[in-house]
Steps between C-alpha positions, in 0.01 A plus 500: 500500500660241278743496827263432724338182284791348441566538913160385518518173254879427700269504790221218401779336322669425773203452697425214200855324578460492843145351489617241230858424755264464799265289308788253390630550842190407669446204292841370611424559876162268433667256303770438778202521753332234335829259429556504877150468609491206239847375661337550874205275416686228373710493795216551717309191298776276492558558896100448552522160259811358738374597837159316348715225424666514840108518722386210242798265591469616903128392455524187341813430766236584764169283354763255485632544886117484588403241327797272617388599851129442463614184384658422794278575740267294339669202468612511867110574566410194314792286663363628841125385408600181360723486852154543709297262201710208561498566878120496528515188288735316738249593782214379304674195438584466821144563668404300281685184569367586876165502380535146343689363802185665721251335334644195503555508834092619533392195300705266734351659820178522323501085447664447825201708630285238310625281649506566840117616472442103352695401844272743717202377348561097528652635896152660556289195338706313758463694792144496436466165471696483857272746662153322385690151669632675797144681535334177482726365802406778707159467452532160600718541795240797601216267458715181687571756788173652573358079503753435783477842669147538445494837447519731228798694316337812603446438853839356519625844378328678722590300791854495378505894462306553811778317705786680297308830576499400859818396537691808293285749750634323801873481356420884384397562908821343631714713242303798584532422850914438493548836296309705707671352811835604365439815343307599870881389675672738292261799371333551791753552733633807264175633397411538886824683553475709212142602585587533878763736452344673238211590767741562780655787316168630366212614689239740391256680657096369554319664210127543527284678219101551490355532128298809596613809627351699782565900490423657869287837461566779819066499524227333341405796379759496243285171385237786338741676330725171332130424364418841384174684379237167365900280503686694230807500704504140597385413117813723413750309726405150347512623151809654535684169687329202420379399869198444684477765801273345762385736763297296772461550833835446636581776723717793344687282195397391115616161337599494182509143319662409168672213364808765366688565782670801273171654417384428899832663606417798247189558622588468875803729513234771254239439753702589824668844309136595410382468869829700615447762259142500550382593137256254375360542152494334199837707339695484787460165500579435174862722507524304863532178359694570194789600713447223728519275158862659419634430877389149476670427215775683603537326807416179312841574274719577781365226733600262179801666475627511883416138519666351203835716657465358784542202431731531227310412195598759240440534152117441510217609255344809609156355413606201717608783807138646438312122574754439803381836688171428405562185700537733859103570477438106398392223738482130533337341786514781668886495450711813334591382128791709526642457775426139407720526202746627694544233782480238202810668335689532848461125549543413110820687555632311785414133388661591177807608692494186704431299126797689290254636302490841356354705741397839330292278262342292810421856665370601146270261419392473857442869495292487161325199571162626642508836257180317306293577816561877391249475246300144506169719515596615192570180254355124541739241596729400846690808614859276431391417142386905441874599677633284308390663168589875679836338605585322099349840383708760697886321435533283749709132450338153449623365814281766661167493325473109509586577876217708576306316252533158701556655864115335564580156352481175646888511352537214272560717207676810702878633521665496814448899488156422490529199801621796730249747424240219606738511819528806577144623386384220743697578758350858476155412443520262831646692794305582782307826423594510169142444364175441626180265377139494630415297743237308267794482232710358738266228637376415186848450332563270806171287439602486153837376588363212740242423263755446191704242761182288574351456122815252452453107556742413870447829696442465834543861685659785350574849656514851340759715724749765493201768397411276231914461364505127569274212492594111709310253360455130710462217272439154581778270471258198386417702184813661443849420445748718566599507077140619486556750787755687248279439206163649739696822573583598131136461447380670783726812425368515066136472641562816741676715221279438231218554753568778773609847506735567728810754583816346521504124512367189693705260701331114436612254794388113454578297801499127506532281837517126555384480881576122644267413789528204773378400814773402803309202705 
């Protein structure tokens, strides 16, 4: 037992030691830990303190680089506005030493001006003066005058501008008279040549168109049934076309009358199909002329069409192809407007050849120039001034609307497009058969025409011939001169276009004979 304490007291003796050694042991280890953590901060702290030092003298280095270069820039910025400053002031300066040197120059024109007004006035005061003295020696030269004349200053200037008036119309006569004379020996040589070939190559057909229409019936029977049960059927026929159907007692036919030859074309061609197909009633009728409507215009298009190829004017308006086959069922005196337009662009064509002129424009506005006629029923004005608009309207040039515009002028103001049109629509209008006139139309224009010759002062006879183309008037040689002979004609020929309407135009003769008479004894 005493063994095992003592084993046991060896035991937490040594236990004892070795706590007390590892104490001591363990405060060495900490002390050593603590020397060299001590030594580690200090180095650490002294490195901190120099690289410190080392960022503080990089900064101030830098400030000082910065600074330096702000300083710089801002001195070269100053020198650069102080540059600009003294530049501005040298331009100052300089305007304004101009400025000085302008208004000096100002107050010298300014006195000058003074001056010169002083000079103007005193001039005017003078002139003044002068005009009150020279007015006073006219007044009494006037008055010394009209003593030894012994008339006044107003009768002396109407005598004096009655004789000048006399004497520039009879110097105004003989130039008339020697221009005319030579423009006659060399126009009218050509324009007869030009118009004589131009109807030696062209001749048309005699053309001669009522402006009523007369549809033949197989019996008069069929009268009955156009009429219909109390007239519904012949009430339906006018209110579907437009026309007057006038069923008198003409033997087997009806007339129908209206001033549209399209609508009187309708209504004829409707009228014959109903009497073929013999089924007359107020529906039929109706369907009847509907179709017949479509057909006409149809053949209205391609009429248009087949004309304008033929004779090679292209490149027309299709509204402008509608009015020119509308012109196949259109009349004038009695003459085809069509076929009128036609000849007129044949012979436009050929005098435009025989002129150098273009002659697909001459056959173009030739062509064109009647296509107002097409619908003058329609609008107010003269069919050339309404085809004119159409023509302006639908494309066509300038040359060509003034053409058709003027192709009824008395040709002062026209183009020499427009001068042939008058030609050749003329020389259409005139040719025998071409139109026809009532017998009082025709005598009257001719009284008219001989009646215009004798209301002038020096007529002795005058004669209306050629169908009423050309007048001859006789004057007496006593009265008139030959000067006034020239002068007489020119008025003659205003007083019969401002007075008559005619077709075509007028030839005015005046004829002038000295007769010597003697006896042999």
């Amino acid at each position: 037992m005493l063994h095992y304490n003592i084993v046991i007291l060896m035991i937490f003796g040594s236990i004892a030691v070795g706590a007390v050694l590892g104490y001591f042991l363990r405060e060495g280890a900490s002390r050593k830990r603590l020397e060299s953590s001590k030594n580690l901060s200090a180095r650490i702290i002294g490195e901190a303190k120099k690289e410190a030092e080392t960022i503080k003298k990089e900064s101030l280095l830098q400030a000082k680089e910065n600074l330096l270069k702000a300083r710089t820039e801002f001195e070269k910025d100053i020198g650069n506005r102080k540059a600009k400053h003294d530049n501005l002031e040298k331009r100052l300066h300089t305007k304004e030493e101009n400025l000085d040197r302008r208004e000096e120059l100002l107050f010298q024109k300014e006195a000058n001006m003074e001056s010169r007004d002083m000079a103007m006035i005193n001039k005017e005061l003078l002139l003044n003066e002068k005009r009150s003295e020279l007015n006073n020696i006219i007044d009494e030269q006037r008055r010394r005058l009209e003593e030894i004349a012994g008339i006044s200053s107003e009768e002396a200037k109407k005598y004096l501008i009655q004789s000048m008036g006399e004497e520039a119309k009879r110097e105004a006569a003989i130039t008339i008279r020697k221009i005319e004379e030579e423009t006659k020996r060399t126009s009218d040589r050509k324009s007869r040549e030009i118009i004589a070939y131009a109807i030696q190559r062209y001749a048309s057909d005699f053309v001669a168109e009522n402006t009523v229409s007369v549809v033949n019936l197989p019996t008069d029977e069929m009268k009955g049934r156009i009429i219909g049960r109390e007239g519904r059927n012949i009430r339906a026929i006018e209110a579907a076309t437009g026309i007057d159907l006038i069923i008198d007692d003409t033997p087997e036919a009806v007339v129908l009358s209206s001033f549209d030859p399209v609508r009187r074309e309708v209504a004829k061609i409707s009228l014959e199909r109903l009497i073929t197909d013999g089924r007359i009633h107020p529906g039929r009728i109706e369907d009847i002329v509907n179709k017949v409507k479509s057909e006409v215009e149809a053949i209205i298009t391609e009429t248009g069409e087949r004309v304008s190829f033929d004779m090679g004017v292209h490149d027309i308006h299709p509204e402008l192809i509608n009015l020119l086959g509308r012109l196949k069922y259109r009349t004038s005196f009695s003459q085809n407007v069509l076929q009128h337009s036609v000849e007129v662009a044949h012979l436009m064509g050929m005098m435009a050849a025989e002129l150098g002129m273009d002659v697909k424009e001459a056959k173009r506005a030739g062509l064109l120039h009647d296509i107002g006629k097409a619908v003058d029923r329609e609008f107010e004005g003269t069919h050339a001034s309404i085809g004119a608009d159409y023509a302006k309207r639908f494309g066509e040039s300038e040359r060509i609307v003034q053409a058709i515009a003027c192709h009824h002028d008395d040709g002062r103001t026209n183009t020499l497009l427009g001068v042939l049109i008058q030609a050749a629509d003329t020389l259409s209008a005139s040719r025998p058969g071409a139109r026809r006139e009532m017998l009082e139309t025709y005598v009257k224009r001719l009284e008219e025409l001989e009646r215009i010759a004798n209301s002038f002062s020096g007529v002795d006879k005058c004669y209306a011939i050629q169908a009423g183309r050309e007048i001859r008037i006789l004057v007496e040689n006593k009265k008139v001169s030959d000067n006034d002979a020239v002068m007489l004609c020119r008025d003659i020929v205003k007083k019969i276009e401002s007075e008559l309407t005619y077709p075509g135009q007028i030839k005015v003769t005046v004829i002038r004979e000295t007769r010597a008479l003697d006896f042999a004894k």
